[in-house]
C-alpha positions in Angstrom: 127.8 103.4 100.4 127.7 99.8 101.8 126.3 96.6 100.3 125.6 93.4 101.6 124.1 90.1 100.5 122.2 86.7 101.5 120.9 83.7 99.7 117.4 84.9 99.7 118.3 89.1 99.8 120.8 91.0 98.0 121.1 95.2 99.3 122.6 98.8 98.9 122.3 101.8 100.2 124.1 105.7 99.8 123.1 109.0 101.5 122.9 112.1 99.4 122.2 116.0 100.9 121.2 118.9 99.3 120.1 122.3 99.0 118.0 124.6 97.3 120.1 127.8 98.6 121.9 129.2 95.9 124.9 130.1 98.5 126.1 128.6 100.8 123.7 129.1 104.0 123.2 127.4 107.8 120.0 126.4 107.3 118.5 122.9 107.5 119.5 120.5 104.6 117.3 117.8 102.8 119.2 114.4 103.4 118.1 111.3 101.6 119.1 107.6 102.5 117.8 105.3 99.4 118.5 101.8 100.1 117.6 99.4 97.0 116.5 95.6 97.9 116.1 92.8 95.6 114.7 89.5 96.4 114.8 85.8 95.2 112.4 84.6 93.1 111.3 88.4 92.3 112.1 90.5 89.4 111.2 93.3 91.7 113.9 95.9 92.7 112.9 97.7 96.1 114.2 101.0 97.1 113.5 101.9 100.6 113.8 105.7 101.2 114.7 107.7 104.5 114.7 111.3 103.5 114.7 114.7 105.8 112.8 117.0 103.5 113.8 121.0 104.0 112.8 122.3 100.7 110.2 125.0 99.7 108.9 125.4 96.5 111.0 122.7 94.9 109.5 118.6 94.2 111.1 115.6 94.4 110.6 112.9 91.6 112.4 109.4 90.6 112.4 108.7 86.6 112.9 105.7 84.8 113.4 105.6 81.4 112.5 102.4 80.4 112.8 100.9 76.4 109.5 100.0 75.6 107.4 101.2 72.9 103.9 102.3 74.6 101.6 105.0 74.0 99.3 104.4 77.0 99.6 103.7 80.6 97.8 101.4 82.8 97.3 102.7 86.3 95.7 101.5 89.7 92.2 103.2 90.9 90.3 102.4 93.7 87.8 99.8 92.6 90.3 98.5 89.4 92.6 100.2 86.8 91.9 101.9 83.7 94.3 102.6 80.4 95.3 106.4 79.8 97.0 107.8 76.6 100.3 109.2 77.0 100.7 110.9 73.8 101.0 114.8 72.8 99.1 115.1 69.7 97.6 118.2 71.0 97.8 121.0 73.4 95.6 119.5 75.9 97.6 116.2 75.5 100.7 118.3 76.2 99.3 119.8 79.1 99.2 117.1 81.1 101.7 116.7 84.0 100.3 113.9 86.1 97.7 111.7 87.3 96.6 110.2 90.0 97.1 106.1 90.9 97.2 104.1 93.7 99.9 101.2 93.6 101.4 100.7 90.4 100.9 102.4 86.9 102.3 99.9 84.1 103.4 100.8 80.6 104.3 97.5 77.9 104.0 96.7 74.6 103.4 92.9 73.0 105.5 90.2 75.0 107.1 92.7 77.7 106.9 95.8 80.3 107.9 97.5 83.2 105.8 98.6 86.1 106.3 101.2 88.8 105.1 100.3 92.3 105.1 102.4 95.4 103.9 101.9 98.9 102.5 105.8 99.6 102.5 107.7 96.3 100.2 108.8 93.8 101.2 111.3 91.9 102.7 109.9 88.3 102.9 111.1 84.8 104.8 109.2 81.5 106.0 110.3 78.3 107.0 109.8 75.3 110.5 109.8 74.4 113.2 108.9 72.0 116.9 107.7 72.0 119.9 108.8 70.3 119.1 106.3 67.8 115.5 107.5 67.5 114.0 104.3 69.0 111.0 105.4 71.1 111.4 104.7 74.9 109.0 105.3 77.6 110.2 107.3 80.9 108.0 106.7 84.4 108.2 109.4 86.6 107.0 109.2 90.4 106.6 112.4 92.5 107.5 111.4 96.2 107.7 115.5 98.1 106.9 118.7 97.4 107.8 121.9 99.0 104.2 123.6 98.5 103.7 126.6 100.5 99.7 127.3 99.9 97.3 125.9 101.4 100.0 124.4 104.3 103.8 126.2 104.1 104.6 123.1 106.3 103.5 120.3 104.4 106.0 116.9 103.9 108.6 119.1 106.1 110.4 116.7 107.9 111.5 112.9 108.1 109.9 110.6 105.4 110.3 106.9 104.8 108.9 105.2 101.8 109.1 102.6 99.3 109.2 102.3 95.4 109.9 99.7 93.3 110.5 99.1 89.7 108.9 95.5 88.1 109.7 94.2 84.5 107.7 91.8 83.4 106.9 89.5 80.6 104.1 89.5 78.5 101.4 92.3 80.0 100.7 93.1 83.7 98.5 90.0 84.3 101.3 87.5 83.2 103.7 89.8 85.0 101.9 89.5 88.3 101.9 93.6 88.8 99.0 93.8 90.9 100.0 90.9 93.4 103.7 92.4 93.9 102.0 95.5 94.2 99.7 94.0 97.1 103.0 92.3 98.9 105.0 95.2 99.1 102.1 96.9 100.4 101.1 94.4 103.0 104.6 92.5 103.3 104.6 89.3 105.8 104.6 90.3 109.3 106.6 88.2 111.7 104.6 88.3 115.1 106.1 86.2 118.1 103.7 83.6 119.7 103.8 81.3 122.4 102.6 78.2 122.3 100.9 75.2 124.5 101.3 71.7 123.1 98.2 69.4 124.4 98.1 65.5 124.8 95.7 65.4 122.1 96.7 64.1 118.6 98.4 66.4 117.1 96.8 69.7 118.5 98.6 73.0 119.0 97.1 76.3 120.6 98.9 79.1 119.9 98.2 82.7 121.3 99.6 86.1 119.9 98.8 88.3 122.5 100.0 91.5 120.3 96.9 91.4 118.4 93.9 93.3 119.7 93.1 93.4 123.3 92.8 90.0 123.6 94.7 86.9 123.1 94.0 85.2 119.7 94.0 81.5 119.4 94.6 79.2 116.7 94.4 75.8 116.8 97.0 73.6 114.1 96.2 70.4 113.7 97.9 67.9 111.9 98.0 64.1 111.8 100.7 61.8 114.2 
């Protein structure tokens, strides 16, 4: 493992392998590379994921048990969110292993909570749980592959690279921001290199970026002298 640091960035990474063999066999192994990323003036802890997935009717999840007292989650749709219970008070309750959300699904309780973001998953579930002590928790689980083989024996073979993240937050998901992080690490700042033309006008700059589209783009800064 490595780890290395900046004033604005502070990162890890490790490289695991395994396989679902029972003995020891030369066949391809799943390899994964998680690199966790932290950044200043964020409470957000990225971890980027390179993994080479080889498995077959196995699946791949991250948990996070987390201490707060919840018995709903909050979760992203496509035009919003919407609340849904997490409890087992019945069969059908128990019988529930996961739902579907875009991305982020929250869980808090009054004055603090923890949110679970991800840049190409949608598969989560939470439960109920308790600690030693008998305090209830809450544990967030993510599914990230699956070795399927019906309707494709193929699917998520091969090289993936993903990103989830794990947000606590005061107060609710509004005061904790959940759905703007969730938005950056989706659409993170691009850096796009531009050339520019300065002009003998007041304070005028053109400046072209040639990458986007077919043709140039122009933009025009202005700003006073």
């Amino acid at each position: 493992s490595s780890t290395s640091a900046w004033p604005a960035r502070s990162a890890g990474s490790t490289t695991s392998r395994h396989s679902s063999a029972a003995v020891p066999c030369s066949g391809p192994l799943t390899a994964a590379r998680p690199a966790s990323t932290t950044m200043a003036g964020s409470a957000r802890v990225d971890v980027v994921n390179d993994v080479d997935w080889h498995e077959h009717e196995q699946m791949l999840k991250v948990a996070f048990p987390v201490d707060v007292h919840a018995d709903e989650v909050t979760r992203e749709i496509q035009f919003g969110h919407l609340r849904s219970p997490i409890h087992t008070n019945t069969s059908w309750d128990a019988a529930r292993f996961e739902v579907c959300a875009h991305r982020w699904v929250d869980v808090s309780e009054p004055g603090f909570g923890v949110a679970l973001l991800n840049d190409s998953k949608y598969g989560h579930d939470a439960v109920r749980e308790a600690d030693p002590g008998g305090t209830p928790t809450t544990v967030l689980r993510l599914t990230l592959l699956r070795g399927a083989r019906y309707p494709d024996p193929e699917a998520d073979q091969g090289d993936h690279r993903f990103t989830y993240s794990l947000l606590p937050h005061a107060g609710d998901l509004r005061e904790g921001d959940v759905i703007g992080e969730a938005a950056r690490l989706n659409a993170p700042v691009r850096v796009v290199p531009a050339d520019y033309e300065p002009r003998q006008r007041l304070g005028e700059l053109v400046v072209r970026f040639p990458q986007i589209g077919r043709a140039s783009c122009r933009e025009r800064v202005s700003s006073p002298v």
